[in-house]
C-alpha positions in Angstrom: 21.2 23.1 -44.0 21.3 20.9 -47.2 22.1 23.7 -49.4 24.9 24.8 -46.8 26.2 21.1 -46.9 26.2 20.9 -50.8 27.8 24.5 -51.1 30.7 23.1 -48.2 31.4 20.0 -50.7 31.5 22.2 -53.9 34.3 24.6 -52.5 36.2 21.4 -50.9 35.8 19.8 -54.3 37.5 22.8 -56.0 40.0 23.2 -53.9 41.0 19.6 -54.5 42.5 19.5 -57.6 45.1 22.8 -57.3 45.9 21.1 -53.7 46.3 17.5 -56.0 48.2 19.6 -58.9 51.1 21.1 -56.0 51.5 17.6 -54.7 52.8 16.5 -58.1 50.6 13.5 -58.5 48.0 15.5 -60.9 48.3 17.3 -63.8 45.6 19.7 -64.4 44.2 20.1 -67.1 43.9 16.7 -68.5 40.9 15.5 -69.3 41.5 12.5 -67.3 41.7 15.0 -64.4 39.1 17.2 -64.9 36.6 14.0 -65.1 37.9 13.0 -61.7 37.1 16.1 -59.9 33.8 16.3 -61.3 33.2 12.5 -60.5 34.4 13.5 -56.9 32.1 16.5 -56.9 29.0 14.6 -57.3 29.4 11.9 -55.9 30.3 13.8 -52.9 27.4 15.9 -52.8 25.1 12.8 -53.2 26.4 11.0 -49.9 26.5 14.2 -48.2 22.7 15.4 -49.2 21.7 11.9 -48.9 23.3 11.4 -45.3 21.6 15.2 -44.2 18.5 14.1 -45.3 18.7 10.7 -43.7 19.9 12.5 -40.3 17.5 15.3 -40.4 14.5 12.8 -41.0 11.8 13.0 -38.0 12.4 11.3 -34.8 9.2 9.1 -35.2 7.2 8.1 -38.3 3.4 7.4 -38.5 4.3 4.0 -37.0 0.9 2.9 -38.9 2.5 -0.8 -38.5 1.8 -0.6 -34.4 -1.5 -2.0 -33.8 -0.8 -3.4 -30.4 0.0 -0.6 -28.3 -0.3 3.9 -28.7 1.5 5.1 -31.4 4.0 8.2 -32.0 2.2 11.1 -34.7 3.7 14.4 -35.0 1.0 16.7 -36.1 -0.4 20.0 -36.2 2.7 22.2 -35.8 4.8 19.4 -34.1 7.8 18.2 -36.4 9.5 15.6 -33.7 13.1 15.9 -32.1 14.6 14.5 -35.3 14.2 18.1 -37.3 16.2 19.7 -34.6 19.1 17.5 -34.4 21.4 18.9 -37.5 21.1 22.9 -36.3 21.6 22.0 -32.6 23.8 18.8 -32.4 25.1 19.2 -28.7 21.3 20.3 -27.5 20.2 17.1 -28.9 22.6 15.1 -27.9 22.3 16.7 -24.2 18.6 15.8 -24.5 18.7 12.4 -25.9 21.8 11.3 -22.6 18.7 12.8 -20.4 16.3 10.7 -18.3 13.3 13.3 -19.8 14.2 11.6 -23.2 13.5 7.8 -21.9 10.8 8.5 -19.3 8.3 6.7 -22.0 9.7 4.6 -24.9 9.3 1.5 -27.0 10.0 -1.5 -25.5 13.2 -2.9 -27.2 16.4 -4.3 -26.2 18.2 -0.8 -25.8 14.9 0.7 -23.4 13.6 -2.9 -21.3 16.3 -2.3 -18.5 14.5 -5.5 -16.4 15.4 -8.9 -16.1 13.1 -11.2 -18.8 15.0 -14.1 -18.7 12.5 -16.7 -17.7 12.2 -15.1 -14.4 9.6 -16.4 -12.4 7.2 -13.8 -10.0 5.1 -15.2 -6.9 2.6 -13.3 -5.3 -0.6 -14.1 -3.2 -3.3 -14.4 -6.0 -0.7 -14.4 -9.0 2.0 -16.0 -10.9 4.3 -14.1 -13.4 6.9 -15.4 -15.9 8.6 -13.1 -17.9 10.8 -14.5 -20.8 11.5 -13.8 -24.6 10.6 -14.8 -28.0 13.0 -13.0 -30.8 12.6 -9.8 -30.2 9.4 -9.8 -28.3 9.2 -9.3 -23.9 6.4 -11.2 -22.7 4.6 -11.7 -19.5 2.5 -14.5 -18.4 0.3 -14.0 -16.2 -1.7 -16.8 -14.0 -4.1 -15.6 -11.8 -6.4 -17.6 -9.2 -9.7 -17.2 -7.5 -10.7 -16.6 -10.9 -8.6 -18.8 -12.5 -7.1 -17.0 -15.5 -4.2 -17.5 -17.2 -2.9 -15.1 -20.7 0.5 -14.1 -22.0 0.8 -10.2 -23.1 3.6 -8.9 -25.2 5.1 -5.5 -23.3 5.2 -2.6 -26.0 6.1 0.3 -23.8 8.0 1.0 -20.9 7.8 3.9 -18.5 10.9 5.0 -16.3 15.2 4.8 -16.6 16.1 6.4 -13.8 15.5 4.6 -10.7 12.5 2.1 -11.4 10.9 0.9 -14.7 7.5 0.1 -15.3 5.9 -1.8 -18.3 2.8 -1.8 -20.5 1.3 -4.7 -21.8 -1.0 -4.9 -24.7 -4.4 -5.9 -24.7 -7.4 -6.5 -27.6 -8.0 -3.1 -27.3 -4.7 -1.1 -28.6 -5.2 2.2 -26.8 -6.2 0.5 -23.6 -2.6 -1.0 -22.4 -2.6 -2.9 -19.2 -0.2 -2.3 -16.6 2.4 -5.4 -15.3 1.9 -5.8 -11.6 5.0 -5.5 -10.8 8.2 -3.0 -11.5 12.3 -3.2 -12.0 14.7 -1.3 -9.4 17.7 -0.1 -11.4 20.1 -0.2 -8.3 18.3 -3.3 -6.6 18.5 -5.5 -9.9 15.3 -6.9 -8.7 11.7 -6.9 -9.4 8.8 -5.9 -6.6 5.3 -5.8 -6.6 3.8 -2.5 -8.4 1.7 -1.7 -5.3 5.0 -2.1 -2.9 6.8 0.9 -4.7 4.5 3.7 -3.7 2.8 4.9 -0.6 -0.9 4.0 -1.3 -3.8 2.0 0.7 -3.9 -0.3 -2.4 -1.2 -2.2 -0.7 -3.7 -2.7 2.3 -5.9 -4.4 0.3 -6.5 -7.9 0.6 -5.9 -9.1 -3.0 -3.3 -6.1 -4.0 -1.9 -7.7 -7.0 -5.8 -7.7 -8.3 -6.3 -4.3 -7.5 -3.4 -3.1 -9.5 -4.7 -5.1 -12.7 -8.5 -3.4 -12.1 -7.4 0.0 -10.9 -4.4 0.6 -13.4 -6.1 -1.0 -16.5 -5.9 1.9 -19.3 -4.3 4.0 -16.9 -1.5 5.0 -19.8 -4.3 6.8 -21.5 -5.9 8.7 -18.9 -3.1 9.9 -16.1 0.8 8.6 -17.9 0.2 10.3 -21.1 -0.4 13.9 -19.4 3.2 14.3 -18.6 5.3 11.2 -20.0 4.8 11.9 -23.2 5.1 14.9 -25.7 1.7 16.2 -26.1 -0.3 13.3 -25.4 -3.7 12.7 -26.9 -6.2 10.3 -25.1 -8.8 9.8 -28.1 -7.6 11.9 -30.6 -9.8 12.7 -33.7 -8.6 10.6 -37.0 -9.1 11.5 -40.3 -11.8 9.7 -42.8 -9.5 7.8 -44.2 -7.5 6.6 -40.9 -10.4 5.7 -39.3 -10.8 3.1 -42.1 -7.9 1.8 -41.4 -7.3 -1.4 -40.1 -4.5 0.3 -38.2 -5.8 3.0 -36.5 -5.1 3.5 -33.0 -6.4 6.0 -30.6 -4.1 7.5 -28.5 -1.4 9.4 -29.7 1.5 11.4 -29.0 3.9 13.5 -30.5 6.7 11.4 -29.3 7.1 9.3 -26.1 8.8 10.5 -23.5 9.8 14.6 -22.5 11.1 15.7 -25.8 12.2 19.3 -28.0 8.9 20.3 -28.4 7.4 20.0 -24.6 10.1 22.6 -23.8 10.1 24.7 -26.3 6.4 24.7 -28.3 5.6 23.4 -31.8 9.0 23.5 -34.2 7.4 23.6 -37.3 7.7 27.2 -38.4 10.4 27.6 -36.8 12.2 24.6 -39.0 10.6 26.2 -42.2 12.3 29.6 -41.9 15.4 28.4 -41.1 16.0 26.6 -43.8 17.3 29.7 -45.1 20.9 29.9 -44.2 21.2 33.8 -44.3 18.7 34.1 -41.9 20.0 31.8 -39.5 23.0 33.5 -39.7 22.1 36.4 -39.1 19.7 35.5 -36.8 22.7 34.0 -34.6 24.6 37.3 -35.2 22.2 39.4 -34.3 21.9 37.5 -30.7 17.9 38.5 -30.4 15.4 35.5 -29.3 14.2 33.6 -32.7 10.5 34.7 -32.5 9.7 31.4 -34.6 10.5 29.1 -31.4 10.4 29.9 -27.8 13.8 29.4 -25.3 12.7 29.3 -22.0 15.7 30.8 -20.5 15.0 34.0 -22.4 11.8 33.8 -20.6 10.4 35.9 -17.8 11.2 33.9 -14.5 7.8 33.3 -13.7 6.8 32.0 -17.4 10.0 29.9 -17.5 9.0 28.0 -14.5 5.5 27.1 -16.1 6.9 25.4 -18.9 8.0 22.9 -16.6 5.0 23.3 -13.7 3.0 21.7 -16.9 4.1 18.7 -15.8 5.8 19.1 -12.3 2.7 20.3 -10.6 -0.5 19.2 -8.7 -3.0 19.2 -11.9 -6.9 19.1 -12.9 -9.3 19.6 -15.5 -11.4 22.5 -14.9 -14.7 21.0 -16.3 -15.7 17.7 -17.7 -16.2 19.6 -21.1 -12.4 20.8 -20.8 -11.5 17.1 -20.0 -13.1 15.9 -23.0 -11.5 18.6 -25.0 -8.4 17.4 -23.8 -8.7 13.6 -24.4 -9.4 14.3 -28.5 -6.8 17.4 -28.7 -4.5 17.7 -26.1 -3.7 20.9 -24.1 -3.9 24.2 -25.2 -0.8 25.3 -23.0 2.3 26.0 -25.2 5.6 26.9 -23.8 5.9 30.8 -23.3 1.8 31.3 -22.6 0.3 31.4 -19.4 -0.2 28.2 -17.5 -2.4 30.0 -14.8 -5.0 31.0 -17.5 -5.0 27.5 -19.2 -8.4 26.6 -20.1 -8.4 23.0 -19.6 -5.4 22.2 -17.0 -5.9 23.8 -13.0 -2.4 24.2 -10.9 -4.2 22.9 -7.6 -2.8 24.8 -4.8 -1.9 23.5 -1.4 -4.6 25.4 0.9 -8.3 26.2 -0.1 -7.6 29.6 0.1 -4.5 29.8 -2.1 -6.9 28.4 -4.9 -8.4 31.3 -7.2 -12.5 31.6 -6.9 -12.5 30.0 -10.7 -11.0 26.7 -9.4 -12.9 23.4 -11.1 -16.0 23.1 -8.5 -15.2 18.9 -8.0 -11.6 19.6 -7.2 -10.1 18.0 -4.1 -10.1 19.4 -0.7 -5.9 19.7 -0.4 -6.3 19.2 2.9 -7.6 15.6 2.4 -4.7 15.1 -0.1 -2.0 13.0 1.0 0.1 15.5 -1.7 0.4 18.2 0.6 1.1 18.7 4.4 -1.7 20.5 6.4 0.0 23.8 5.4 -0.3 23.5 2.0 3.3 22.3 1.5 3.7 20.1 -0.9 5.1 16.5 0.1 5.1 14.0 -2.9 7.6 14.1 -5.3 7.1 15.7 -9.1 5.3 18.3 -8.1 8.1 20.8 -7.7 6.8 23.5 -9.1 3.9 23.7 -6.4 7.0 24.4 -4.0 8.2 26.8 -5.8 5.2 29.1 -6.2 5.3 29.2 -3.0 8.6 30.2 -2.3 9.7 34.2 -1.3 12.6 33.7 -3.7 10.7 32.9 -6.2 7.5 35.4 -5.6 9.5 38.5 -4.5 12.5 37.8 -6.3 13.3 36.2 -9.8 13.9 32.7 -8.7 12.8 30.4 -11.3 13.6 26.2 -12.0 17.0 27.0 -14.6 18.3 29.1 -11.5 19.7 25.4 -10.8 18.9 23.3 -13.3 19.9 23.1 -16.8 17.9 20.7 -19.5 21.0 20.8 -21.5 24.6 20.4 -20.1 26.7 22.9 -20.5 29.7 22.4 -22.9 32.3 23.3 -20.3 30.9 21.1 -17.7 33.7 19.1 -16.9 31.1 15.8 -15.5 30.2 12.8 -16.9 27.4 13.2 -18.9 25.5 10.5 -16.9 26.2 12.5 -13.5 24.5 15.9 -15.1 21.7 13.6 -16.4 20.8 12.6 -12.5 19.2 15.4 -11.4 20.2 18.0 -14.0 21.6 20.5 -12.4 23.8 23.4 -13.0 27.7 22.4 -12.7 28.1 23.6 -8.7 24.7 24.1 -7.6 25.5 21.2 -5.5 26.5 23.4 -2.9 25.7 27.1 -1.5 26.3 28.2 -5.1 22.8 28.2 -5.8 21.9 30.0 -3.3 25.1 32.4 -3.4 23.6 34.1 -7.1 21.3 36.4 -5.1 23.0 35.9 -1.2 26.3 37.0 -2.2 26.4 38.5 1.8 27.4 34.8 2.5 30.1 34.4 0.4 31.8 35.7 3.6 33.0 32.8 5.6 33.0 34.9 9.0 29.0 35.9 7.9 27.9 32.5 6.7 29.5 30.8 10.2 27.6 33.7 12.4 24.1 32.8 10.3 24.1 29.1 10.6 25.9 28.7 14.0 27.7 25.2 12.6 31.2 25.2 11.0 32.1 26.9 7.3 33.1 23.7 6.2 30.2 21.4 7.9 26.8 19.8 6.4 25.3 22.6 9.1 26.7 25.0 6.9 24.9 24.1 3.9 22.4 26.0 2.7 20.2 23.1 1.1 20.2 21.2 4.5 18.2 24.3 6.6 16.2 25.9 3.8 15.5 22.9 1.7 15.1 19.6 4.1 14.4 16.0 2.7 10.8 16.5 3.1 9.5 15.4 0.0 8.5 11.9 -0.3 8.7 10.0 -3.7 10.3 6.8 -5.8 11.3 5.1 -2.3 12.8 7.9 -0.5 13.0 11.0 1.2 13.8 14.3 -1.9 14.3 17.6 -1.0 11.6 20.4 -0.5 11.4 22.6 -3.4 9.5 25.5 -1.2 12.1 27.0 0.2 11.8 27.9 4.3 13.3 27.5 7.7 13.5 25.7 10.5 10.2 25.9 12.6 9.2 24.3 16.0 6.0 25.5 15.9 5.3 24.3 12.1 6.4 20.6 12.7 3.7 21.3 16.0 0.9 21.8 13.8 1.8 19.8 10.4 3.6 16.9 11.6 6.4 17.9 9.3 9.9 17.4 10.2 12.4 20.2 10.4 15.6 20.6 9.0 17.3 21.0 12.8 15.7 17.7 14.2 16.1 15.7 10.6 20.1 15.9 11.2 20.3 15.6 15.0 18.1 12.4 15.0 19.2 12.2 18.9 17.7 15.7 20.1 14.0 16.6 21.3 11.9 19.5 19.6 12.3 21.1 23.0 16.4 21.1 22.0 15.4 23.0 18.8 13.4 25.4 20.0 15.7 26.6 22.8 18.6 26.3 20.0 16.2 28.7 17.2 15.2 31.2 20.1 18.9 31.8 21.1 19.7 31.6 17.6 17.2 33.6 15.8 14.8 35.2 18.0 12.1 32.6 17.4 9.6 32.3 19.9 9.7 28.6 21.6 6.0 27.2 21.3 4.7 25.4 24.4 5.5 21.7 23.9 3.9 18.6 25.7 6.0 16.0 27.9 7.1 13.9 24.5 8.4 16.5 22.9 10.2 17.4 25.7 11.8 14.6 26.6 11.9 12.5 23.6 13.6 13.0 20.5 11.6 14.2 17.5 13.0 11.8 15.1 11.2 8.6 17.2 8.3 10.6 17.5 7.4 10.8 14.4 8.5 7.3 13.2 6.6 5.3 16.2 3.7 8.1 16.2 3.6 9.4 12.5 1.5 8.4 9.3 3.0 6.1 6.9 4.8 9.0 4.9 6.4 10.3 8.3 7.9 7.0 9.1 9.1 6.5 5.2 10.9 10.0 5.8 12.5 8.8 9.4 13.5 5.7 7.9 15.3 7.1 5.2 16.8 9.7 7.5 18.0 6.9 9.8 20.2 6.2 6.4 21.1 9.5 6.1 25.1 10.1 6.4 25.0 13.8 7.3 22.7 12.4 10.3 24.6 9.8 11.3 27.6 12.0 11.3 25.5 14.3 13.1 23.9 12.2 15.9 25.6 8.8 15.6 24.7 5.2 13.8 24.3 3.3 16.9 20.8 3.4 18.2 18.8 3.5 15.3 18.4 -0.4 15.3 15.6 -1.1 17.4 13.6 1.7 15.5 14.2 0.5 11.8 13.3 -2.6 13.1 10.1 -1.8 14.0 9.3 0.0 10.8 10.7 -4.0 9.6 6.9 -4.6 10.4 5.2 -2.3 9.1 1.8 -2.0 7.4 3.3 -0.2 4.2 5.4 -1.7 2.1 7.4 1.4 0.9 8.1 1.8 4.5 9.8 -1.4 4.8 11.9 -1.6 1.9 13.7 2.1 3.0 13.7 0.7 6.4 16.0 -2.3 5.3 18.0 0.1 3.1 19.5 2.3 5.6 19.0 -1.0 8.7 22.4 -2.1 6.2 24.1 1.0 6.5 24.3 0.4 10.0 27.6 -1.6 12.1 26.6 -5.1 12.1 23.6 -4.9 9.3 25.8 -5.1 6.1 24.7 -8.8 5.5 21.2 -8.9 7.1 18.4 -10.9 5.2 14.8 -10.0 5.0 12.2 -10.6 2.5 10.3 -6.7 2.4 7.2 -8.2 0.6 7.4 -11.7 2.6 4.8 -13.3 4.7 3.2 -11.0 8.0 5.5 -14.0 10.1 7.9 -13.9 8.4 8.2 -10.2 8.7 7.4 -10.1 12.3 10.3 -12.4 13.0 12.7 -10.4 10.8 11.9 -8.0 13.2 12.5 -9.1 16.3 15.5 -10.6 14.6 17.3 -7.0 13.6 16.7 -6.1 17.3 18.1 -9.1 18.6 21.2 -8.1 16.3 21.3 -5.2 18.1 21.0 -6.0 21.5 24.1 -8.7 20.8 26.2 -6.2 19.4 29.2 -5.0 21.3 28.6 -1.8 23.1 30.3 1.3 24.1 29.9 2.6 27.4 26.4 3.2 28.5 26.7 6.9 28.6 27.1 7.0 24.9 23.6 6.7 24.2 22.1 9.9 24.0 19.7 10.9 26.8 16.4 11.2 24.5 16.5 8.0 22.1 14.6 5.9 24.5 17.4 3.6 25.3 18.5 3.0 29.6 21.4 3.4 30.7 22.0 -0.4 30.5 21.7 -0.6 26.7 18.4 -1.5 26.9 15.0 0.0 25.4 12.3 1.8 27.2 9.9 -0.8 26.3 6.9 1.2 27.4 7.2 4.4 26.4 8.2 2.4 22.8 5.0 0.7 22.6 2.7 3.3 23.4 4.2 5.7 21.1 3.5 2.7 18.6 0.1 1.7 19.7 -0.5 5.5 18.8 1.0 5.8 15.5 -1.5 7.2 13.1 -2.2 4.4 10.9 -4.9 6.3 8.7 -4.7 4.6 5.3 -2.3 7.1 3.2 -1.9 8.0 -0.9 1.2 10.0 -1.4 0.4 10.3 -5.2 3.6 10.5 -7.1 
C-alpha cells in the first residue's frame, strides 16, 4: 500500500507541470521549474508515506506504561485492527461505529459514558462518590461493618450499548475489582450491580458486599473469554518482561470484539499483501484469500461457530484444558471446528443433547437457570445455543449472517447508529428474513390463510409466532433465537410462555389451544381449572419464577400486546411485581407501569426500602382503582377483575402465595 501511495504521487507529480505549462503560469523547462516539480515530488511523497505509515500503525502498542490495570499485546500471529484499516476502510469504519468494538475499552473521556461528577451513591453497607482528577475517574468507596474506606482509579469499562460497567484497579494489576454499581444509557442513572441481573446475590443480606467478594478478579477469569480479542488470563512472559517492573499478566489482543475474533490471526495475511499485484489480482480473480478467513464464504454451520465462540453456553473440558487456556488462550480460530475445540465445551440444553466426551463436572442444564426444562435456552448471549437447535438451521442452511451483518452494507440507506443496534441486515426487520427460504409466503392470500391474523397486522409477522420474547437479558424480555411454534402443551410442561398468549395478555391457555387445534390440527392438552379460566399472562406473573414475572412484566409494556389485548387492566399486576423480591423484576415493572394511562408521572424508588416499596405498591393500585373507567363489560372476562372494576382479591393472592420463589441465576 505504501508503494501504491508513493507510485499515485509520482504520476500526479508528473502530470503537474504539463497541466501548469497549458495554464500559462509555467514555463517548462526552466530550471526554476524543474526544481519546483521535484521539490513538489518529494515532499509529497514524504507526507504521503509518512501519513500511510502513521495510519496503518497497529491499533494498540505494548502499552508497557499500564501498570494499573490488563494491558492490550498483539502477538503470535495477531497484528491488531489498526493493519487492516488502509485495505478495508469502510469494513473498519463499520466495525469501529459497532457496539462489538466498545464492548471492553480504556476508560477515557470518549469510552466512560457514566455520570463522575461528584455523584454521590448510598447503599445499605456502602457509600460511593465518584468524581475526577485531570484525566483520571475515581471511586471512593466507604464501606461499614468492617469499616473501610479506599479510593480506586477506574481503568477499563465494559458495555456501550445499554449499561456500562467499570473496573477499578487494585495492588494487584491483573486482579481489577469490579464497581458495585452500573450506568443505564437510556435511564442516565446509576443502580446497584446486583439490581441489573436476575441472580440470588440480590437476596443476600449484605448484596453490595457480595458483589465486591464474588466479582473480585472476575475480569480475568469469566469477562476476558468473550469481551476481549483473544484474551489471556496469565499469559507466559518472556525473560526479559518478567523483569520488568511493568509486566502485567493478563493480556489481550485488543479490548473489545475486534478484526481478528472474526476473521483469525491477520498476520500473513497482511505480509502477502503488501504486494500490490497480488491483491489485485487477488480481487480480480474473486476467489476467497486463503491467507485470512471471511466467514460469509463459510459453510453455514462453520460461519455460525465463529460467533457461538462467544454467544454460547461455554466450559472447559478439563482443569488441564483450563489451565492451558489461562497462559495461552483458545485454540479455536475462525473457520476450524468449534465442536472439536480442545479446551472450550458448547454446553447443550438437555443431558442428552450433550456428546458422551462432555467435561465430567459440567452442570446439570436442567439445574441451570440458562435454559428452560426443554433445553431451550432463556438468557441472553447465548444465541447460538438457539440456533443449533433450530430445523432451519440443522436441515437447512440457516446460519447467524442470514440476518445479521457485522459490517453495514454500503447501500444501506440507515443511520449508521440504527444498523449498529442489533446489526442486522437492511429489512430483516420484517418477514424478509424469513421470506429467503419461505418465498410460498410472499403471497399475501397464503401468508393470511397460515397465520389466521391480517397481512398487514403484528399477527402476521413471522418474528412474533416463531421467534417470541422469550429470552431474558440486560433488563428485558429479547427474542428466542431457536426458532418454533406456538405450543400449549410446551408452556404446560416448561413454564414457558407462547407466542399466542404473550400478545393476547387477556386470553386463557384454554383460548390457545382451542384457537391452535382449529388452526393447525394441534391436539389441545388437558388443562386444570386456572388455565381454563384464567389468563396465562397472570398465571405466570403471580405463579411464575422470577424470570417468568421479568418476561410478563416486560410484556405488560409491550405495544403489539397492548394493541392486542388492551392497556387498562395491567395495573394492579405490575403493581404487584412493584414488590417483588428481585430487583430486575421491579425496575421492568416500573418501565412498562409508565406506559400505561395515568402512570406517565408515577414515582418509585426500584432499589428503595422493603416499606417503602410495599407502599409504592399499594400506591400504583390505588392509582388504578381512581382512574376513570369504561364500562364494566370492557374488562376482559379472564384478567381477574369483577364486573364492578374491582379485583378478585382471592384468586389474586393465592396465585401469589404460590408463585415459585426458588432463588433464580439467569446468567447473562
Amino acid at each position: 500500500m505504501i508503494l501504491e501511495l508513493f507510485l499515485c504521487t509520482v504520476l500526479f507529480c508528473a502530470a503537474l507541470g504539463p497541466i501548469l505549462a497549458l495554464s500559462g503560469r509555467f514555463r517548462l523547462g526552466t530550471r526554476r521549474t524543474a526544481g519546483a516539480i521535484a521539490a513538489l515530488w518529494l515532499g509529497v511523497s514524504i507526507l504521503i508515506v509518512a501519513a500511510a505509515f502513521l495510519w496503518t500503525g497497529p491499533a494498540v502498542t505494548r502499552e508497557a506504561f499500564a501498570t494499573n490495570r490488563p494491558i492490550q499485546r498483539p502477538t503470535g500471529n495477531y497484528v491488531g485492527s489498526g493493519a487492516c484499516r488502509n485495505c478495508h476502510p469502510h469494513n473498519h469504519s463499520t466495525w469501529h461505529d459497532s457496539y462489538h468494538r466498545t464492548m471492553t475499552q480504556v476508560a477515557s473521556d470518549e469510552s466512560v459514558i457514566g455520570d463522575f461528577n461528584n455523584v454521590e451513591l448510598t447503599g445499605k453497607d456502602l457509600h460511593v462518590r465518584l468524581f475526577r482528577q485531570g484525566k483520571q475517574f475515581l471511586a471512593e468507596l466507604d464501606m461499614r461493618n468492617p469499616d473501610f474506606s479506599e479510593t480506586y482509579q477506574v481503568v477499563m469499562t465494559t458495555g456501550s450499548h445499554n449499561r456500562q460497567a467499570y473496573w477499578l484497579s487494585t495492588s494487584k494489576a491483573r486482579e481489577l475489582m469490579i464497581l458495585p454499581y452500573m450506568y443505564l444509557k437510556a435511564d442516565k442513572k446509576w443502580i446497584p450491580r446486583h439490581s441489573g441481573y436476575i441472580n440470588p446475590m440480590c437476596l443476600q443480606e449484605r448484596p453490595e458486599l457480595a458483589v465486591l467478594k464474588g466479582d473480585f478478579g472476575r475480569w480475568s477469569t469469566v469477562c476476558i473469554k468473550c469481551h476481549a480479542t483473544h484474551g489471556r488470563s496469565e499469559p507466559l512472559l518472556d525473560q526479559a518482561e518478567s523483569r520488568s517492573p511493568n509486566a502485567t499478566g493478563t493480556q489481550a489482543v485488543e479490548f473489545g470484539i475486534s478484526c481478528e475474533a472474526c476473521h483469525g490471526p491477520g498476520a500473513e495475511h497482511v505480509r502477502v499483501n503488501q504486494d500490490p499485484l497480488r491483491r489485485y489480482r487477488q480481487h480480480l480473480a474473486d476467489e476467497p484469500d486463503l491467507t485470512i478467513v471471511n466467514p460469509a464464504r463459510l459453510p453455514h454451520d462453520r460461519s455460525s461457530e465463529v460467533c457461538g465462540q462467544c454467544h454460547a453456553v461455554i466450559f472447559h473440558r478439563t482443569d488441564e484444558a483450563e489451565k492451558n487456556w489461562r497462559q495461552k488462550g483458545y485454540t479455536y480460530r475462525p473457520g476450524g471446528n468449534l465442536h472439536a475445540d480442545p479446551i472450550q465445551f458448547i454446553m447443550r440444553g438437555r443431558l442428552d443433547l450433550m456428546p458422551p466426551d462432555r467435561p465430567r463436572d459440567a452442570p446439570n442444564p436442567a439445574e441451570d437457570g440458562s435454559f428452560w426444562s426443554d433445553g431451550m435456552i432463556r438468557c441472553s448471549g447465548r444465541e447460538y445455543n438457539g440456533l443449533l437447535d433450530t430445523p432451519c438451521f440443522q436441515r437447512g442452511k440457516m446460519s447467524c449472517l442470514s440476518c445479521h451483518q457485522m459490517h453495514q452494507a454500503k447501500d444501506d440507506p440507515r443511520k449508521r447508529k440504527e444498523w449498529a443496534d442489533d446489526q442486522l441486515k437492511f429489512g430483516m426487520e420484517g418477514n424478509r428474513a424469513c421470506l429467503q427460504c419461505h418465498e410460498q409466503f410472499k403471497n399475501a392470500d397464503r401468508l393470511t390463510r397460515h397465520t389466521h391474523h391480517a397481512g398487514d397486522s403484528t399477527g402476521s409477522l413471522c418474528y412474533n409466532c416463531h421467534m417470541p420474547f422469550t429470552t431474558y437479558g440486560i433488563m428485558k424480555a429479547i427474542r428466542s433465537h431457536q426458532i418454533d411454534s406456538p405450543s400449549v402443551k410446551t408452556s404446560l410442561a416448561t413454564g414457558r410462555p407462547n407466542a399466542c398468549n404473550q400478545c393476547h395478555l387477556d386470553k386463557t391457555l384454554a383460548w390457545t389451544a382451542q384457537r391452535l387445534a382449529s388452526w393447525y390440527k394441534i391436539p389441545a392438552p388437558k388443562l386444570a381449572k386456572d388455565e381454563q379460566q384464567i389468563a396465562a399472562s397472570i398465571l405466570w406473573t403471580l405463579r411464575g419464577d422470577a424470570g417468568q414475572r421479568a418476561l410478563m412484566a416486560w410484556s405488560f409494556g409491550w405495544d403489539d400486546a397492548l394493541a392486542a389485548s388492551g392497556n387498562h387492566w395491567q395495573a394492579p399486576y405490575l403493581a404487584q411485581l412493584l414488590d417483588d423480591r428481585y430487583d430486575a423484576v421491579r425496575y421492568i415493572a416500573e418501565r412498562s407501569l409508565k406506559r400505561l394511562p395515568g402512570f406517565r408521572e408515577f414515582t418509585y424508588n426500584f432499589v428503595g426500602p422493603p416499606d417503602q416499596r410495599a407502599a409504592a405498591s399499594q400506591r400504583a393500585r390505588q392509582t388504578w382503582a381512581d382512574l376513570p373507567k369504561s364500562a364494566p363489560q370492557d374488562f376482559p372476562p379472564h384478567v381477574l377483575i369483577d364486573k364492578q372494576g374491582r379485583i378478585r382479591e382471592g384468586d389474586f393472592q393465592r396465585l401469589w402465595k404460590n408463585r415459585d420463589d426458588r432463588p433464580m441465576a439467569i446468567n447473562e
